[in-house]
C-alpha positions, 0 to 999 in steps of 0.5 A: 650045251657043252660044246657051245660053252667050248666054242665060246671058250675057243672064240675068248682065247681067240680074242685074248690071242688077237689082243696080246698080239695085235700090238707090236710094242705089246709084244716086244716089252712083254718079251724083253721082261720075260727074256731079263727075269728068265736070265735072272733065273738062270743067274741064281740058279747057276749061282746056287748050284756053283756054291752047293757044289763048292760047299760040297767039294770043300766038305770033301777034301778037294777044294784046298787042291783047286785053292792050291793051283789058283794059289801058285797062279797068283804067286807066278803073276805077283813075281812077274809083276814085281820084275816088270816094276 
């Protein structure tokens, strides 16, 4: 009785496989909005990490030395720019 339940099971999954499969533009859709909300996820995700550990680094001390540097980058361009005015 068990294992005629578990060939009727396999037999569906067969099937629902056959289904999702069959159609080319099926597919292809179903892949392109996977692959657009997985790079989503990555996105928020990266973003969130990135602001935890900014916040992190700015609790600790560290950040103000990184702002430093872009600081003097921005100070060398604004003068460079000023010259070639």
């Amino acid at each position: 009785m068990k294992l005629q339940r578990t060939d009727q099971a396999l037999s569906d999954f067969a099937r629902a496989l056959d289904r999702y499969y069959s159609s080319w533009g099926t597919l292809i859709s179903r892949s392109f909005v996977s692959g657009l909300f997985t790079a989503l996820g990555a996105t928020v995700g990266l973003a969130l990490v990135l602001g935890l550990g900014g916040l992190i680094l700015e609790q600790l001390g560290v950040l103000p030395v990184v702002g430093g540097f872009f600081g003097r980058i921005n100070d060398v361009l604004n003068h460079t720019l000023s010259i070639n005015k």
